[in-house]
Steps between C-alpha positions, in 0.01 A plus 500: 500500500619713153616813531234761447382577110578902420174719618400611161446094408231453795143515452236413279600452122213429240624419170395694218646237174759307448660406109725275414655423150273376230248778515398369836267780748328389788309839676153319658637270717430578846850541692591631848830433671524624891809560606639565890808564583647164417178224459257543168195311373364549135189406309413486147175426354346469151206790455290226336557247835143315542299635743159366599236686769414243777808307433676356878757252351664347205162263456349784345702531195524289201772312382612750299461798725771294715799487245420875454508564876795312465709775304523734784786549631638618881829487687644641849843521671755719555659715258878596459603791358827699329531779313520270188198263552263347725436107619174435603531123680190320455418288857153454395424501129126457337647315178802258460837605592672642168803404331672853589506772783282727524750777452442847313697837440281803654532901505258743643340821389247647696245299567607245168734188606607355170587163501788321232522123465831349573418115414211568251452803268222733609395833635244564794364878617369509837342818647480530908159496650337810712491401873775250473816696723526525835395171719721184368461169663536090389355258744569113430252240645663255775507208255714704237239453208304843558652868438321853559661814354359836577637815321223811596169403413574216326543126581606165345416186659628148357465167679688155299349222398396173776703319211790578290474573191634206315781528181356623213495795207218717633215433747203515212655160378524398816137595557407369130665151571310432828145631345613263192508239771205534681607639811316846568598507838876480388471790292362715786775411682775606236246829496450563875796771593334795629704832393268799593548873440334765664454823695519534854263831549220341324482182765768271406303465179644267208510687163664221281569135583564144354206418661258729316227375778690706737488864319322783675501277849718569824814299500386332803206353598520650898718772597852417572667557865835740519745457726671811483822350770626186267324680174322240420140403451223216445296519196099450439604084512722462771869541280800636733709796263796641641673815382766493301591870421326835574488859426247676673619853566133633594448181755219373288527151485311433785174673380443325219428212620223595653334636217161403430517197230330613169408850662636763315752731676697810417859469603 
């Protein structure tokens, strides 16, 4: 396991905009990175991703509505840091592998973490969330292609692919070239990596997703069963996660899993 991150780095970070040379300034997309004391996960999604009421799976969408869910982007590991930069390893990654590490200067002040590019040029401001200290946890499903990170209130929960992504620039034309060919069902594969992010207090309830079906539902379909001895527990569809790192001064842990799914609940 890596060495603990420094306290002030844990925690819920939205980002407020990141620039780059060129005049570039990106400030809608939707981006939350949950940190515990070592493991992360991260989401980022377009404000404009296509949404449709009544929609269950990829079927729903059009062709083009599927290269545009395509652009989101999600990643999870562990994260390494010195008092000159942070690594964030990638074990499951929504898009392609990249040509470079994913490797950035950072300071702190306050609640601002602000984030320097070491490979590329650019700048990103992230604010901490309310309701995001305290309780830090990562769970990792039994066949190594799930990870759960609490920090507070907040959750992140990103399961890989049946398939691995195969070689190529970005996963739009990945998704383009198998709609080009035909193959719908091909393209909801490439598509179909749940990363979820939500709050605990209001029922395990999914706020943003790359599976915009899932949005303002539980995380699980049934409640999930805690074993407080090993620290682990079964989900809603039968998946074994084991604990991988915990800090849970107040002895909370335990509780929420028994909260009511999509029940609203003040912690």
């Amino acid at each position: 396991m890596s060495a603990k991150v420094p306290p002030e780095v844990t925690g819920v970070w939205r980002r407020e905009q990141i620039t780059a040379p060129g005049g570039y300034l990106d400030a809608t997309t939707r981006v939350f990175w949950v940190q515990a004391d070592s493991w992360y996960g991260d989401i980022r999604l377009k404000i404009d991703i296509p949404r449709k009421a009544g929609a269950t799976s990829f079927a729903d969408f059009s062709d083009a509505e599927l290269i545009e869910l395509a652009k989101a982007q999600g990643f999870a590991g562990q994260l390494t840091v010195t008092p000159e930069m942070c690594a964030w390893r990638r074990d499951l990654d929504y898009q392609p592998p990249g040509p470079m590490p994913d490797e950035g200067t950072w300071k702190i002040d306050g609640d601002v973490l602000i984030e320097g590019g070491i490979h590329a040029e650019y700048e990103e401001i992230w604010r901490l969330e309310p309701q995001s200290q305290g309780l830090r946890a990562a769970f990792r499903r039994q066949d190594g292609q799930g990870l759960l990170v609490l920090a507070g209130d907040h959750f992140l929960s990103i399961e890989g692919r049946a398939t691995p992504l195969p070689p190529g620039e970005s996963l739009p034309a990945l998704v383009e070239a198998a709609l080009a060919a035909g193959d719908r069902d091909a393209a909801g594969a490439l598509l179909d990596m749940p990363i979820c992010y939500g709050r605990i207090g209001e029922g395990w309830t999914v706020v943003h997703s790359t599976l915009p079906w899932r949005e303002g539902r539980p995380l699980w379909a049934a409640p999930p069963q805690f074993s407080p001895g090993p620290g682990a527990f079964v989900d809603g569809e039968g998946g074994t996660w084991t604990l991988l790192e915990v800090h849970d001064p107040e002895g909370r842990l335990p509780d929420l899993f028994t909260l009511a799914l999509g029940a609203g609940t003040s912690l």
